[in-house]
Structures are given as structure tokens and as C-alpha cells.
C-alpha positions in Angstrom: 145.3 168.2 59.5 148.4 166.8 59.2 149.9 164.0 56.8 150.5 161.2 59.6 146.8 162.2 61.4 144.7 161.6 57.9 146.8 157.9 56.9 146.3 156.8 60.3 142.7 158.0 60.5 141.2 154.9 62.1 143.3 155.1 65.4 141.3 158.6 66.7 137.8 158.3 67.9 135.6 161.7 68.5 135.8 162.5 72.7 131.9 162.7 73.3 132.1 166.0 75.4 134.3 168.0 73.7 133.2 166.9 69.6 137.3 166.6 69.5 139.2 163.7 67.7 142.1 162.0 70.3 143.5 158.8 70.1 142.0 155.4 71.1 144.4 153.6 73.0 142.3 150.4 72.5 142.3 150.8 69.1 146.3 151.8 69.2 146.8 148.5 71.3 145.7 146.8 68.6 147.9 148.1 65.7 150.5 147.8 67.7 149.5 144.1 68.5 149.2 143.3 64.7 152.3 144.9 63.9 154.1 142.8 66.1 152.5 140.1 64.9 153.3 140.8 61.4 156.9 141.5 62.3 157.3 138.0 64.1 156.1 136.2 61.3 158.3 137.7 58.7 161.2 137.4 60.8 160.3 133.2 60.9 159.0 132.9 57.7 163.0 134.4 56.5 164.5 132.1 59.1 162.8 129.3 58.0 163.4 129.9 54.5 167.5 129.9 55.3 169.3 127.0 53.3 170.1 124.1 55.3 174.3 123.4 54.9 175.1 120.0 55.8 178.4 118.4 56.4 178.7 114.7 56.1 181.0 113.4 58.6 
């Protein structure tokens, strides 16, 4: 089993017929989905946080 198959364990799903483990693309959708998600809200959580440079007139 290889290093990258056992950490992301909870992505494969056991194929009925043949008693095989393959990937769940539902399941993949989904991680994907919420790292995307995770991604977007770092990226505006550090923009947000930027100081503010004002310049009086």
C-alpha cells in the first residue's frame, strides 16, 4: 500500500463485484470542494487583514 493511498484512506470505497478498493469520485468531489473552499477563505482572510495606507489630501 503505498504512503499517499493509506493518508488519503477515506477517498476509496470497496467496488462491490470485484472486493477491490478504487476511488470515489463523489467523495473526491468533495475534498476538492473543501479545499477550495479553505483556499478562498485564507486568501480573504490575508487580504482582509492588509493595513489600510491613507493619504490625506
Amino acid at each position: 500500500m503505498s504512503f499517499v493511498r493509506f493518508v488519503f484512506s477515506f477517498l476509496y470505497v470497496r467496488n462491490w463485484h470485484t472486493g477491490q478498493m478504487e476511488l470515489s469520485r463523489p467523495r473526491v468531489a468533495l475534498f476538492c470542494g473543501g479545499l477550495f473552499l479553505l483556499m478562498l477563505a485564507l486568501t480573504i482572510i490575508s487580504v482582509l487583514q492588509t493595513p489600510i495606507t491613507y493619504i490625506a489630501p
